[in-house]
N, C-alpha and C positions, 0 to 999 in steps of 0.2 A: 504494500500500500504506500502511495508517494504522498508526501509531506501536505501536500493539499489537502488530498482524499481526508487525509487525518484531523487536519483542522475542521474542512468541514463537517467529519462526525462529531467531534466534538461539541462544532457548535449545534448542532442537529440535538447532541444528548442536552447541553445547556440548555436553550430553547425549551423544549419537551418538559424539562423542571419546573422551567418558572414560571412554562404553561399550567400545569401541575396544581403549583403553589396560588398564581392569579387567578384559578378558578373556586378556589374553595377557603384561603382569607376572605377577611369579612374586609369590606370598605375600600374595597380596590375597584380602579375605575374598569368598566365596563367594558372601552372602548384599548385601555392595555392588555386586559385579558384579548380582547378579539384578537390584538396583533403580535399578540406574542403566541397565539394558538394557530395564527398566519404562517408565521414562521416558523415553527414547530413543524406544523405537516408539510410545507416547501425542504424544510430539510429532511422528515423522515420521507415523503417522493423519491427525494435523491437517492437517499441508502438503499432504497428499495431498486431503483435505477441501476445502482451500483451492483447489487448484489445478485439482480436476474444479467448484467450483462458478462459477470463471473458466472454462472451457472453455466448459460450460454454459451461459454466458450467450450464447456464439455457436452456438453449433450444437445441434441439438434433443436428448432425452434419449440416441435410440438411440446416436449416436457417442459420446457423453462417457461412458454406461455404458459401452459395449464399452471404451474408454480405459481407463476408471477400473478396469474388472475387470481386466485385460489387467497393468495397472502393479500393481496391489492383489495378484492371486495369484503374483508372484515368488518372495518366500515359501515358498509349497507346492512349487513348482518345486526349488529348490535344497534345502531339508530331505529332501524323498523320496531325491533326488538322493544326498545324501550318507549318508541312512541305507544304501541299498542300495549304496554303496558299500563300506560299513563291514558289511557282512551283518546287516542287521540288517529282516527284511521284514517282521515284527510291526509296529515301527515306523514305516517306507515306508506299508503297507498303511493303519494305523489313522489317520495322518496324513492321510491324501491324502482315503479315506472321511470324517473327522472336518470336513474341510474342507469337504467336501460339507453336513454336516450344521448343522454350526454357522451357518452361511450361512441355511440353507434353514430351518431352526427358529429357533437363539436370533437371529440378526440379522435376519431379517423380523422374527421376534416383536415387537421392541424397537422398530425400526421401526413395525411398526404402531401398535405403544403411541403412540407419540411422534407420529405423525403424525395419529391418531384423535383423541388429548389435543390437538391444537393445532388440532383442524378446530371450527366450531362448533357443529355437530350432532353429535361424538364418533366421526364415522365419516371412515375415510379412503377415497376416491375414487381412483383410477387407469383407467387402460385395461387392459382384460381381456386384452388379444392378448398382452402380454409374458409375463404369467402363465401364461398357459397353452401357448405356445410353449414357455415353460422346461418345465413342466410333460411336457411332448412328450419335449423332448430325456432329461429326468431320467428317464423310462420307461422310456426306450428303450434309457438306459446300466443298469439298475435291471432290464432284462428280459435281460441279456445274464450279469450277476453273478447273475441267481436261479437262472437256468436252467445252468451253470456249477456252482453251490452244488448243486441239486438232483443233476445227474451225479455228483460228487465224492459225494453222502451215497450215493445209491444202487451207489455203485463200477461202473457201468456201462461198455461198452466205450471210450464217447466220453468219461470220466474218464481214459482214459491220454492224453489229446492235448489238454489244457486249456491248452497253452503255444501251438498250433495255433489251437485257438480263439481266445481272445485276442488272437490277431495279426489274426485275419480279422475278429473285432468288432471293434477296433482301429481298422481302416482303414475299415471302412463308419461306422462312427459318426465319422469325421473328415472324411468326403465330405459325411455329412448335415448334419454342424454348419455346412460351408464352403457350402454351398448355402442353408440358414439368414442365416447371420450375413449372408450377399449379398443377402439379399431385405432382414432386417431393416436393415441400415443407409441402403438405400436409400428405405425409408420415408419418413424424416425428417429434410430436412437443413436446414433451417430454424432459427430460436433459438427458443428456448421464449420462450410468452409471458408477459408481466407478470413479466418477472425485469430485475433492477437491470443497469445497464449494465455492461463489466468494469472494474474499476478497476486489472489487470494485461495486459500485454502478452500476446498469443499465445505469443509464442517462450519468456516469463518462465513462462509457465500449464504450456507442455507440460514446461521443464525442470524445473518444479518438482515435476511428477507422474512425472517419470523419473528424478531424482535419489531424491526420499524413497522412491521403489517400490523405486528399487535398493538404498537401503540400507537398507530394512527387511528383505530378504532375510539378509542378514547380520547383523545385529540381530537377528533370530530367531535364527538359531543360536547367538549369544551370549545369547540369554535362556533357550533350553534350555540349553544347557552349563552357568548358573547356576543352573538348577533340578536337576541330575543328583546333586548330594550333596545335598541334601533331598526328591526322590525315594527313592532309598536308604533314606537315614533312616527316613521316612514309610511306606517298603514299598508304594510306589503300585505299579499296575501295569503294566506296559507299554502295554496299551489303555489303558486312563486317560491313561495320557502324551501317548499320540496322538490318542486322540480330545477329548480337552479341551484338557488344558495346551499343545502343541503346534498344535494346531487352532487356539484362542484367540489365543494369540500370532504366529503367521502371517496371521490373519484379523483385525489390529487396525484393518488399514485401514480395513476393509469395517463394522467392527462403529462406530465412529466417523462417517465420512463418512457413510453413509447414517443416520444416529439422529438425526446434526445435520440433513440436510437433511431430514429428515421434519418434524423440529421447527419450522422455518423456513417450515413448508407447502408444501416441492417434493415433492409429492405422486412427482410421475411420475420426476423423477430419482432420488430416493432409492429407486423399486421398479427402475426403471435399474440402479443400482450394484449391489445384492444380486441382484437375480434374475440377469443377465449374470452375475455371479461362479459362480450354480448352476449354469447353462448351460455356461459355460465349463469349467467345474473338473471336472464329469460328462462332458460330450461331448466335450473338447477336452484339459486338460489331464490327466487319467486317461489318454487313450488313447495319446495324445502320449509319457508316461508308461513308457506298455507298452514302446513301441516302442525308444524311449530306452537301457530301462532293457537289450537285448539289448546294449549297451555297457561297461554294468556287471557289479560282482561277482555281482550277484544280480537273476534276472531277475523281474519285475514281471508278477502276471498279474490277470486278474478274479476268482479264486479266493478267494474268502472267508470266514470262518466264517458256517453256517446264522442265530446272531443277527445278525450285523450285515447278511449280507443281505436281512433281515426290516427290522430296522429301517431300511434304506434305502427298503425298496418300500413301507412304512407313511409313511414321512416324505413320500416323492413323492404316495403319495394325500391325505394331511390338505393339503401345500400346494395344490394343484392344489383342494382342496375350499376350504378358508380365501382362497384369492386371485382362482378364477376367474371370479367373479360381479365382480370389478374392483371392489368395496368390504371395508372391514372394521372392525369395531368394534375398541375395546381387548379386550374376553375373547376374540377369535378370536386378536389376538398374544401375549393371556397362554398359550394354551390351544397355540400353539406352543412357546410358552419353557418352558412345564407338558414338553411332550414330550423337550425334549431335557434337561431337570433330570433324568428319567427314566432315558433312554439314557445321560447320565451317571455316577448310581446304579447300572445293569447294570455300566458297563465297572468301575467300581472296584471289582469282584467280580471281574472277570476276570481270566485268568494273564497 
């Protein structure tokens, strides 16, 4: 590890503390908490950056993505968690959806930019099969909340059993991901080629991507909880909360680690790290989710409002359009980060 790298974990551990401490003293301003919880998760991003692009160097894109989403959406995991615990399912709901989105628009988007800008024909290159495997799964979780939404609007008979549903989507969408993610991993186990030797230990790689996973999880909720009196303030809206600010902040990892390595020209890992997080977060951690959440105060279903339904099933088509031909210029990742400026713009209308 070179004298930088070390400084900046440091300052990544320093931060993370006094994020710590400014969340839970009493009479500390509000607006310090938020930016020390800022800077807290921009540096554990990095470690996390750091330590999928050491994994990386051994074993091929398929496992260090799955890794890297796996540690990266903790995050969303524990937020849903405790909004529904706290009854709070606007929240739960716009979160978990939001994370879906953010992923799947503005962090490809960015992604592609950066990876397009550092190719030298302007186009970035990958394998088509991830893209469009995500694309599968995104559908298929994306056909299960339309058709759910559709019930619900038309108040049909199978709108009284939508908690029945969701249990039985639930579990097939959790059989198909596990039968997925067993073929994908076994594709490629190999090291990617023409990437720099590791200049960190295995045992150092994986702790370092389970440590900053795990504690960005709780760094998230301390970076919401600093935004909650200027939320107020502002009269943001609860969607909004969830689908950006909350989305954002739980998705720091993913929005970092994959931008750097696109920039770097790891073309195939950095669609690795974003696309696995779509995958997972739709087909695995959503439904995971569901099931969970019959633990909790308040139960977790596919049920969703008609727009954001929509703008799930529109997001899944533009990807699967924008990624599956396994190239893409910079205006197809503007023309996704265009979409979710968009959905952003709806949710801060919304109640």
């Amino acid at each position: 590890m070179s004298r930088v790298e070390r400084i900046l974990l440091g300052a990544a551990a320093v931060a993370t503390v006094l994020a710590g401490l400014t969340r839970y003293l009493h009479g500390v301003s509000p607006i310090l908490a938020f930016g020390l919880a800022a800077l807290a998760l921009a540096g554990l991003a990095w470690m996390v950056s750091l330590g999928t692009e050491q994994v990386g160097s051994r074993f091929g894109a398929p496992v260090t993505g799955a890794l890297q989403s796996t540690v990266g959406n903790l995050p969303e995991f524990f937020v849903v968690i405790f909004a529904l615990g706290a009854h709070q399912l606007v929240v739960a709901q716009t979160a978990i959806l939001g994370s879906i989105l953010v992923n799947a628009l503005l962090v490809l988007g960015l992604v592609i930019v950066a990876g397009a800008r550092s190719a030298r024909d302007g186009v970035m290159r990958f394998s088509p099969r991830l893209p469009n495997d995500t694309a599968t799964l995104l559908l298929s979780s994306t056909f299960i909340i339309v058709l759910i939404a559709i019930t619900d609007g038309s108040h049909d008979p199978a709108s009284h059993h939508t908690k029945t549903i969701s249990l039985v989507g639930a579990g097939v969408l959790l059989v198909v991901y596990g039968a997925w993610l067993w073929r994908y991993l076994r594709s490629d186990a190999g090291p990617a080629a023409g990437v720099d030797p590791p200049r960190l230990s295995m045992l150092v790689s994986v702790v370092l991507l389970v440590v900053a996973g795990t504690a960005s999880a709780f760094v998230s909720d301390w970076f919401v909880h600093g935004l909650e009196p200027t939320i107020h303030k502002l009269h943001i809206s609860q969607a909004f909360a969830g689908l950006v600010i909350v989305a954002i902040a739980g998705n720091a990892v993913e929005n970092v680690a994959g931008i750097v390595l696109a920039a770097k020209g790891r073309s195939e890992l950095a669609i690795a790290v974003v696309k696995n997080s779509v995958a997972q977060i739709a087909a695995f951690l959503f439904p995971v989710l569901v099931l969970v959440s019959l633990l909790t105060a308040t139960t977790l279903t596919f049920s969703l409002a008609p727009v954001y339904a929509g703008a799930l099933f529109g997001a899944a088509v533009l990807v699967w359009q924008v990624t599956g031909d396994g190239e893409a210029p910079v205006w197809e990742g503007l023309a996704l980060v265009a979409a979710y400026l968009v959905l952003a713009t709806v949710a801060g209308f919304e109640g």
